[in-house]
mmCIF file of the N, C-alpha and C atoms, coordinates in Angstrom:
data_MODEL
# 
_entry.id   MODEL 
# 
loop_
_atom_site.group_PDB 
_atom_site.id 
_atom_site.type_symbol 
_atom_site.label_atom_id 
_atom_site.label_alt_id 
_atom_site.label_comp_id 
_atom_site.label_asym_id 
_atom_site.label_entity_id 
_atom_site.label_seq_id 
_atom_site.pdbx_PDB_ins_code 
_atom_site.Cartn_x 
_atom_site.Cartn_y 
_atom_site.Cartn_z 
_atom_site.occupancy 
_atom_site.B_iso_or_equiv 
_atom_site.pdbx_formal_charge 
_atom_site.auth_seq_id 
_atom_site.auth_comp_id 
_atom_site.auth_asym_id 
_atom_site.auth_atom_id 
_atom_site.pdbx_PDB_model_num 
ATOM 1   N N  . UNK A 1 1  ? 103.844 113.450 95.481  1.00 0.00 ? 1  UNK A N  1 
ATOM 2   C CA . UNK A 1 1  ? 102.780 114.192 94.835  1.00 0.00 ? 1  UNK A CA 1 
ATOM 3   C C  . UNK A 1 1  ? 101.782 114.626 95.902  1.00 0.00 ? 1  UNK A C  1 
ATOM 4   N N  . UNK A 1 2  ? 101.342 115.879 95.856  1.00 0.00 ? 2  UNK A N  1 
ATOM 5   C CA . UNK A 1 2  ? 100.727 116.226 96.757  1.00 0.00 ? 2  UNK A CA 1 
ATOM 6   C C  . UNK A 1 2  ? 99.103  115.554 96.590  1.00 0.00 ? 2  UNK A C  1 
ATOM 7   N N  . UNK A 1 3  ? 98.072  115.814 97.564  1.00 0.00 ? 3  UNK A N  1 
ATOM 8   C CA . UNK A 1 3  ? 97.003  115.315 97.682  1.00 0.00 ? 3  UNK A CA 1 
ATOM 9   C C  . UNK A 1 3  ? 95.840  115.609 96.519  1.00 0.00 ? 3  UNK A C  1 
ATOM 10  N N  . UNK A 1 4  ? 96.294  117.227 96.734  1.00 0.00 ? 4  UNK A N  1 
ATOM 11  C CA . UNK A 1 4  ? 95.177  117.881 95.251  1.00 0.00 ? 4  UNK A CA 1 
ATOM 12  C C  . UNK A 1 4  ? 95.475  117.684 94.298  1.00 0.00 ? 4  UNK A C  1 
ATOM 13  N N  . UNK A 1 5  ? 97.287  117.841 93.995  1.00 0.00 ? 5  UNK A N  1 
ATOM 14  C CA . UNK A 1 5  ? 97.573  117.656 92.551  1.00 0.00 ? 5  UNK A CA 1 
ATOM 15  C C  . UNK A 1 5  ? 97.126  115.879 92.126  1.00 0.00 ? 5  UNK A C  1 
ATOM 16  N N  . UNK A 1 6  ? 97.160  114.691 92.787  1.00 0.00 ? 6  UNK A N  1 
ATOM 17  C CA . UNK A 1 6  ? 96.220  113.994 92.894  1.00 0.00 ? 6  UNK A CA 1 
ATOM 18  C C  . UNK A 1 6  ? 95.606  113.501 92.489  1.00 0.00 ? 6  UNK A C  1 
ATOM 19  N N  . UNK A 1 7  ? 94.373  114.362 93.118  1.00 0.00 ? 7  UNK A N  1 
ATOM 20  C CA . UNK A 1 7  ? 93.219  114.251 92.822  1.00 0.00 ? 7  UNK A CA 1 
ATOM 21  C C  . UNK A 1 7  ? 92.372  114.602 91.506  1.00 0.00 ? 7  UNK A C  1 
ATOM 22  N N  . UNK A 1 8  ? 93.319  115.608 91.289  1.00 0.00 ? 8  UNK A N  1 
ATOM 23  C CA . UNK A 1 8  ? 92.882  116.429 89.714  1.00 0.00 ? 8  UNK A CA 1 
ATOM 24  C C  . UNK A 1 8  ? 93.504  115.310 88.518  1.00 0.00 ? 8  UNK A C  1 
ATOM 25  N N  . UNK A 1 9  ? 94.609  114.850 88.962  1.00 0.00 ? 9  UNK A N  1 
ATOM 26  C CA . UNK A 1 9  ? 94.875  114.155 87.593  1.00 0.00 ? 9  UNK A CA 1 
ATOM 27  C C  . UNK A 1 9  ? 94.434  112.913 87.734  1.00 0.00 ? 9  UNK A C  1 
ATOM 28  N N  . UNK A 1 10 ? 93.866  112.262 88.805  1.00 0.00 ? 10 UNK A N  1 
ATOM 29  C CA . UNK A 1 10 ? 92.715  111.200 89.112  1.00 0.00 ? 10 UNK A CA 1 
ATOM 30  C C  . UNK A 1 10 ? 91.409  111.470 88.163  1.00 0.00 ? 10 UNK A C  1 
ATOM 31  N N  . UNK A 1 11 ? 90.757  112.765 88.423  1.00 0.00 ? 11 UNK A N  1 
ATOM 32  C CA . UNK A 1 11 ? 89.813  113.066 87.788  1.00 0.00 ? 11 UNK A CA 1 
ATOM 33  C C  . UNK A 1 11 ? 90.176  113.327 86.495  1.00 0.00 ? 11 UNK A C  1 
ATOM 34  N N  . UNK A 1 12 ? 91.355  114.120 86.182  1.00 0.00 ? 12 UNK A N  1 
ATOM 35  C CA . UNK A 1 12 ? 91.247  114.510 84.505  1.00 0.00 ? 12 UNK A CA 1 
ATOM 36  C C  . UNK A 1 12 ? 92.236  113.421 83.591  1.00 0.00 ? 12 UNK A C  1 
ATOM 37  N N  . UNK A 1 13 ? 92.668  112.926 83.953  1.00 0.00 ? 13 UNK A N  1 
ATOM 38  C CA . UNK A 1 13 ? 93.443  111.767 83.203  1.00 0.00 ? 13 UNK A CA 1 
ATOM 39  C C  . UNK A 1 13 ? 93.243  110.390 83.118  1.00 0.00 ? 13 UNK A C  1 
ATOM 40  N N  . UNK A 1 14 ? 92.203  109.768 84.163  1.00 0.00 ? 14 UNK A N  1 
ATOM 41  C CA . UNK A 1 14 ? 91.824  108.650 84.875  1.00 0.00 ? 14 UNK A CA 1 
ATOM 42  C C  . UNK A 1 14 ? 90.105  108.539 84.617  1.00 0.00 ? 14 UNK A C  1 
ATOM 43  N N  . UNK A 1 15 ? 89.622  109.798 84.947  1.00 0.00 ? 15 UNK A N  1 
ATOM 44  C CA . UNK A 1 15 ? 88.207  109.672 84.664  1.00 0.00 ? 15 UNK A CA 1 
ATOM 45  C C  . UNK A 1 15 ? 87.712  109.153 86.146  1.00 0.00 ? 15 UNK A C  1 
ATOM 46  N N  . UNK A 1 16 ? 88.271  109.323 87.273  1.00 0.00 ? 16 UNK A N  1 
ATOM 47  C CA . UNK A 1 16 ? 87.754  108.658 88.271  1.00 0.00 ? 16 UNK A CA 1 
ATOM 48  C C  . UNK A 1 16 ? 86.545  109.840 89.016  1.00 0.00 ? 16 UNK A C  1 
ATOM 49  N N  . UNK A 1 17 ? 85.465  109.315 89.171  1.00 0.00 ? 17 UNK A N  1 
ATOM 50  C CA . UNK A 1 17 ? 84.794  110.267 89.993  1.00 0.00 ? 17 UNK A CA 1 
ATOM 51  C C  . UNK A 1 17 ? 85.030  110.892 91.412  1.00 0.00 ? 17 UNK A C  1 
ATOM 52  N N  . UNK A 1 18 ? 84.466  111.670 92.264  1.00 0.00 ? 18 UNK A N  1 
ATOM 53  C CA . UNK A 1 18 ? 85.256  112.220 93.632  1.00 0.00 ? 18 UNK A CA 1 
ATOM 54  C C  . UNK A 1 18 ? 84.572  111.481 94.267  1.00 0.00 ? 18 UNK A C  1 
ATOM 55  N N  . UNK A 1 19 ? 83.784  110.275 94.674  1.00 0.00 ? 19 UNK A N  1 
ATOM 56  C CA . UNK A 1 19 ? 83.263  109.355 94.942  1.00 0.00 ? 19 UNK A CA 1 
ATOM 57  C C  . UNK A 1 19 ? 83.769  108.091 95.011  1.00 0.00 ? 19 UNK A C  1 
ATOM 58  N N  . UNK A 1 20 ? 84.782  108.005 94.312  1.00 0.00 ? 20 UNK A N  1 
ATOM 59  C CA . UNK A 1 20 ? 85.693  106.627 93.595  1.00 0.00 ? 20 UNK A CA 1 
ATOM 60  C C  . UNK A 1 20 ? 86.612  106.981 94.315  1.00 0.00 ? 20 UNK A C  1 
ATOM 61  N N  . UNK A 1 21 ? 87.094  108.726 94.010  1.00 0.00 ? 21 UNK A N  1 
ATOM 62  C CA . UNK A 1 21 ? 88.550  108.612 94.599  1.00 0.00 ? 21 UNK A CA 1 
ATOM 63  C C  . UNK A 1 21 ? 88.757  108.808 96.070  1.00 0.00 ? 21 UNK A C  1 
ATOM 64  N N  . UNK A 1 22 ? 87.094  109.221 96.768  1.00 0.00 ? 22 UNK A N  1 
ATOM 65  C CA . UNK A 1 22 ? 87.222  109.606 98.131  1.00 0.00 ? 22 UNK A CA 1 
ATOM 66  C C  . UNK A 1 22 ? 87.002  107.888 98.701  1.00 0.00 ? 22 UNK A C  1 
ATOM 67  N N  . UNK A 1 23 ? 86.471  106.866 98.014  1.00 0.00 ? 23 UNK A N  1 
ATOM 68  C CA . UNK A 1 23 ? 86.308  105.684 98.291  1.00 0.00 ? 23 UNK A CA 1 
ATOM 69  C C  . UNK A 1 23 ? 87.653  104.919 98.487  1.00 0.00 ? 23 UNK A C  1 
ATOM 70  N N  . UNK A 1 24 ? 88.535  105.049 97.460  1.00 0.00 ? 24 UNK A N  1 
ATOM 71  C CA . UNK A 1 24 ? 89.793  104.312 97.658  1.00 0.00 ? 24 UNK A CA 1 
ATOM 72  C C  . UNK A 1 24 ? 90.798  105.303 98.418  1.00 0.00 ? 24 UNK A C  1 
ATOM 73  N N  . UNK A 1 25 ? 90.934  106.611 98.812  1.00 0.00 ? 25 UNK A N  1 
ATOM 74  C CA . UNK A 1 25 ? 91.323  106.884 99.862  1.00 0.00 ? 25 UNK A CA 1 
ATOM 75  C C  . UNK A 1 25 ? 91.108  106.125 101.550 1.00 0.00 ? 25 UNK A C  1 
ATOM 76  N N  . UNK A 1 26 ? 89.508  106.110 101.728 1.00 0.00 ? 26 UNK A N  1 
ATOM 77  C CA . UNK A 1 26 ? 89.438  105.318 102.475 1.00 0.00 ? 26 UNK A CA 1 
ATOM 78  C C  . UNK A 1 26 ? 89.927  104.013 102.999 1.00 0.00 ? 26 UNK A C  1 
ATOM 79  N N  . UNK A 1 27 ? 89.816  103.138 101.871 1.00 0.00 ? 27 UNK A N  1 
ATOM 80  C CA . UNK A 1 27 ? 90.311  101.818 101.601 1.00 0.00 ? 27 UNK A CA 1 
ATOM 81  C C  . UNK A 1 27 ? 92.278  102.245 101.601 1.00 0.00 ? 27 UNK A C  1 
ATOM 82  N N  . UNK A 1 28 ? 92.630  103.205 101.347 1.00 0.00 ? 28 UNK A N  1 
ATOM 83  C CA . UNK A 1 28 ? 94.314  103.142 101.834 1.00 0.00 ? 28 UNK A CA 1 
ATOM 84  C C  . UNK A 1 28 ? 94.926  103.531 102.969 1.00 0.00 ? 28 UNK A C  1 
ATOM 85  N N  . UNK A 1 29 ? 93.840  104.605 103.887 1.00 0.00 ? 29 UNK A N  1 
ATOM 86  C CA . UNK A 1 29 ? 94.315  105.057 105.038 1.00 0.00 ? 29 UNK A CA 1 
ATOM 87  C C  . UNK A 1 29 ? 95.792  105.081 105.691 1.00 0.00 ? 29 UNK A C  1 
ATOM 88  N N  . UNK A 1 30 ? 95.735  103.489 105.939 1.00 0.00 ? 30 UNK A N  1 
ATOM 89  C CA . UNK A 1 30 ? 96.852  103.068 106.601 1.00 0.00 ? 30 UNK A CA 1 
ATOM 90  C C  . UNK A 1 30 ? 97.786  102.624 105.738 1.00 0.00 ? 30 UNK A C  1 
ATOM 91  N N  . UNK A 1 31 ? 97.970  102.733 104.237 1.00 0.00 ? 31 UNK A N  1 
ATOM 92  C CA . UNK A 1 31 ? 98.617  102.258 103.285 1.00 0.00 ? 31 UNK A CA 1 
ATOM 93  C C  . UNK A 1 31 ? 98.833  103.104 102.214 1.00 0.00 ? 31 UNK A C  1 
ATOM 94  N N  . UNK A 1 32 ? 98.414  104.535 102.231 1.00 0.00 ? 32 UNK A N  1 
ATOM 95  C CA . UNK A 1 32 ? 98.202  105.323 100.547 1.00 0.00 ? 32 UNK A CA 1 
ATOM 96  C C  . UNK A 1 32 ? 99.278  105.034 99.632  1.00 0.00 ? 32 UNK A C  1 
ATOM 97  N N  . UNK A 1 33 ? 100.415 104.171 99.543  1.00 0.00 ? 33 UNK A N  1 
ATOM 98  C CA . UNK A 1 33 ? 101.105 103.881 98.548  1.00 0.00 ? 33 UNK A CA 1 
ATOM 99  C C  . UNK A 1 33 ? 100.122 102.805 97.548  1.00 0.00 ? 33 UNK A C  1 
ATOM 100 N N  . UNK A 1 34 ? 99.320  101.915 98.289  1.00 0.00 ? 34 UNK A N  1 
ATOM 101 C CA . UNK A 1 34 ? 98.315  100.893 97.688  1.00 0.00 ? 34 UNK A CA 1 
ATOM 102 C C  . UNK A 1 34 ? 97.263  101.622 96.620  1.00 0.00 ? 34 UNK A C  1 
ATOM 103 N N  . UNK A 1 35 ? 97.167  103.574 96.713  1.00 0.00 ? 35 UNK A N  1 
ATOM 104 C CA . UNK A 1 35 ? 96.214  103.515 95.830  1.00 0.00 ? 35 UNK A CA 1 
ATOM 105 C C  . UNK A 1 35 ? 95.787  103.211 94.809  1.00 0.00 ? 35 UNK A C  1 
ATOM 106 N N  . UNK A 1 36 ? 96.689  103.383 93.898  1.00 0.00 ? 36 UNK A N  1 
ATOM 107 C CA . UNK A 1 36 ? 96.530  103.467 91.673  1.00 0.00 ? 36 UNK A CA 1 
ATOM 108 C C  . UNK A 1 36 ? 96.505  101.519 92.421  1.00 0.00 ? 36 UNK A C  1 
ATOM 109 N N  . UNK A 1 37 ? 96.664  100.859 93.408  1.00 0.00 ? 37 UNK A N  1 
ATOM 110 C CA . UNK A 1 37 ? 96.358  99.234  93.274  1.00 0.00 ? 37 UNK A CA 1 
ATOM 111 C C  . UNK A 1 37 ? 94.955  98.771  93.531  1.00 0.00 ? 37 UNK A C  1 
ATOM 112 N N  . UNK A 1 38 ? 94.062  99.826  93.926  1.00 0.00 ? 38 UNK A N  1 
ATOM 113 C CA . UNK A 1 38 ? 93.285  99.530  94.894  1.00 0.00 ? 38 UNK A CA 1 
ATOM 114 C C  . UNK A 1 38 ? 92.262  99.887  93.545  1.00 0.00 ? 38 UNK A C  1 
ATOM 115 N N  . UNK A 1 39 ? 92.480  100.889 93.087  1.00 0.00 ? 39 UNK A N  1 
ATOM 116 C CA . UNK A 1 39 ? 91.637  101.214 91.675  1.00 0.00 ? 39 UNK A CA 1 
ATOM 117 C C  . UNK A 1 39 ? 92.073  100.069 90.845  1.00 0.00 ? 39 UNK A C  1 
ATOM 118 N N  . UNK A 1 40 ? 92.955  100.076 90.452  1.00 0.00 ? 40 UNK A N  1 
ATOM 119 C CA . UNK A 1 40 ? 93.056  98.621  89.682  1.00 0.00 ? 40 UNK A CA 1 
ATOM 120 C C  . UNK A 1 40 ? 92.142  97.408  89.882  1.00 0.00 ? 40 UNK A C  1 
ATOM 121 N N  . UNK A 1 41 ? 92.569  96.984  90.809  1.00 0.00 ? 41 UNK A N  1 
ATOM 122 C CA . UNK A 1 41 ? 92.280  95.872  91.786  1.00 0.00 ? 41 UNK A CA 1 
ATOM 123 C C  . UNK A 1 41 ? 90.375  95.829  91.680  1.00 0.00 ? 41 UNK A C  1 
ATOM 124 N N  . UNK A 1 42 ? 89.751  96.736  91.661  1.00 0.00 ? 42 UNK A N  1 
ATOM 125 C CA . UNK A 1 42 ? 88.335  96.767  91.720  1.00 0.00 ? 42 UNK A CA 1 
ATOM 126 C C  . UNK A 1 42 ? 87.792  97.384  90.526  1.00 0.00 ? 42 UNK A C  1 
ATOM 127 N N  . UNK A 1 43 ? 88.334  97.369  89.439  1.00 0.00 ? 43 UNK A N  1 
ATOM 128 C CA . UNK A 1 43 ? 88.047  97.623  87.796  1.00 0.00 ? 43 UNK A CA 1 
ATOM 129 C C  . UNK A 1 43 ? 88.027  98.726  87.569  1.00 0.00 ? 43 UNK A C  1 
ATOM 130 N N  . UNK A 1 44 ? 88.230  100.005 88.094  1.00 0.00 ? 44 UNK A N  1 
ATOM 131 C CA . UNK A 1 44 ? 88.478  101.232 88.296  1.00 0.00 ? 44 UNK A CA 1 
ATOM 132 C C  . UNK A 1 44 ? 89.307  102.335 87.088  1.00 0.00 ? 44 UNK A C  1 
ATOM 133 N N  . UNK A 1 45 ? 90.390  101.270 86.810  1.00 0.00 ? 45 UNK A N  1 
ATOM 134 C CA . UNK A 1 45 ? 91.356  101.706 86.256  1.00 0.00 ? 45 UNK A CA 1 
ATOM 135 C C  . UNK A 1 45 ? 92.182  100.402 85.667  1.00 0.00 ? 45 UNK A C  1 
ATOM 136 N N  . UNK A 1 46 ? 92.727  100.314 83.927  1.00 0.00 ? 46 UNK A N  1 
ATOM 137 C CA . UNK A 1 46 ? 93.048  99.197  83.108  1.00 0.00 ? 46 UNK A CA 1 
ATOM 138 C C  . UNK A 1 46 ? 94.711  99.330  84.124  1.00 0.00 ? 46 UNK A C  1 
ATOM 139 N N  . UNK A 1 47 ? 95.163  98.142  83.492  1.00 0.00 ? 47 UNK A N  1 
ATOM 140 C CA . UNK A 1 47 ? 96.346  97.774  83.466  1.00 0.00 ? 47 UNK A CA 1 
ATOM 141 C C  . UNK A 1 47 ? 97.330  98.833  82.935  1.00 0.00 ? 47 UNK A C  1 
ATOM 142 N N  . UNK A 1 48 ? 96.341  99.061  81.812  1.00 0.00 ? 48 UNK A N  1 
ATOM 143 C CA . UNK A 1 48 ? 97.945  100.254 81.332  1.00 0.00 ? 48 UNK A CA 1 
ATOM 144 C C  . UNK A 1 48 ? 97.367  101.712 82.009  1.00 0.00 ? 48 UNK A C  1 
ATOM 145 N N  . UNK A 1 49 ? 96.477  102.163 82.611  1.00 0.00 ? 49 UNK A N  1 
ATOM 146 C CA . UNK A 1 49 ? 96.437  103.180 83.599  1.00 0.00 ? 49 UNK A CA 1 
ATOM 147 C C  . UNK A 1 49 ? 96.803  102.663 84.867  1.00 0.00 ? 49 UNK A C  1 
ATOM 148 N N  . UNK A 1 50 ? 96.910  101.803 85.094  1.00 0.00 ? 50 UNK A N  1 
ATOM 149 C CA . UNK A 1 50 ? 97.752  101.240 86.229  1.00 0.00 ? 50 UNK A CA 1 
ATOM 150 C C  . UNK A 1 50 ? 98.706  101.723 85.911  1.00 0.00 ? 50 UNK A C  1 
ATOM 151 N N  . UNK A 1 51 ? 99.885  101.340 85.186  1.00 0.00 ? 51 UNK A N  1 
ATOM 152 C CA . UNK A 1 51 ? 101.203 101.429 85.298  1.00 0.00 ? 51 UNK A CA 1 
ATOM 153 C C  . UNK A 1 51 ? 101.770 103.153 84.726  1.00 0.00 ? 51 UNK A C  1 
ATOM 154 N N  . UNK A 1 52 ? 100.244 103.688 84.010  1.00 0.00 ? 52 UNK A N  1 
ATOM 155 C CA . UNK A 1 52 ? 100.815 105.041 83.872  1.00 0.00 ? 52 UNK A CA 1 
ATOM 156 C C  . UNK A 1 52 ? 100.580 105.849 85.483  1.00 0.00 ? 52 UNK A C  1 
ATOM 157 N N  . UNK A 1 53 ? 99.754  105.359 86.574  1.00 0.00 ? 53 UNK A N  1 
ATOM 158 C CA . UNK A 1 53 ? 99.545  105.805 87.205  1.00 0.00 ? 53 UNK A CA 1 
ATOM 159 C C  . UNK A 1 53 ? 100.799 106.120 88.135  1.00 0.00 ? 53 UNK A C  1 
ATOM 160 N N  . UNK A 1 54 ? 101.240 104.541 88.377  1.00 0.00 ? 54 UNK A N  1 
ATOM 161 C CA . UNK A 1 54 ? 102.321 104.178 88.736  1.00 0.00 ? 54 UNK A CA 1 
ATOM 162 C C  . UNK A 1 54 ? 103.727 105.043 88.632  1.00 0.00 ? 54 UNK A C  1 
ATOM 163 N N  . UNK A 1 55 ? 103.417 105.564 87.332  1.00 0.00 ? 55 UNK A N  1 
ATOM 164 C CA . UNK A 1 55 ? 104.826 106.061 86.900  1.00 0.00 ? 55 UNK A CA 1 
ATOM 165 C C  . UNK A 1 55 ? 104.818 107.628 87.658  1.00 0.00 ? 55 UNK A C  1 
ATOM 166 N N  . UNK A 1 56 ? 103.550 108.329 87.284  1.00 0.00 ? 56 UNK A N  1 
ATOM 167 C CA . UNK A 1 56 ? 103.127 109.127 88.181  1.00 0.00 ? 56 UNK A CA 1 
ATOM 168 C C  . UNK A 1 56 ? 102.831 109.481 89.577  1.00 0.00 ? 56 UNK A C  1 
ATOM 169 N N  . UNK A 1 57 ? 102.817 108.473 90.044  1.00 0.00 ? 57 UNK A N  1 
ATOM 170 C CA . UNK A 1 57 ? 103.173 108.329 91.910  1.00 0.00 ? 57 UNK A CA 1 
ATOM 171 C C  . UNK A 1 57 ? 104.789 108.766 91.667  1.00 0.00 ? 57 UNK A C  1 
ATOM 172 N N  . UNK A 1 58 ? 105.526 107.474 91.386  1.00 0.00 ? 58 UNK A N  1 
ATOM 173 C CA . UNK A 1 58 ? 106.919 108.107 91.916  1.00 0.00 ? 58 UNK A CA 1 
ATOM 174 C C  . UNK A 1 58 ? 107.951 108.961 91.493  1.00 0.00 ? 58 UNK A C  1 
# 
């Protein structure tokens, strides 16, 4: 998935702000498969947007 397409369904499906999502970019740098974990992981995003996220990464 590309970076923008992303980001938009971060924001429109997720509700994440561009603040949140430019934050856990940071926090994956060296890892961006860790993201939809990293939102999880810090209350960001439930369990079951976890795993829809999930499904949507791969």
């Amino acid at each position: 998935m590309e970076l923008e397409n992303l980001i938009r369904l971060l924001k429109r499906e997720f509700s994440l702000s561009s603040e949140q999502i430019t934050w856990g970019l940071k926090q994956t740098e060296a890892m961006p498969s860790y993201l939809p974990v990293i939102f999880w992981r810090y209350g960001l995003i439930t369990t079951s947007e976890l795993d829809r996220l999930l499904d949507y990464w791969s």
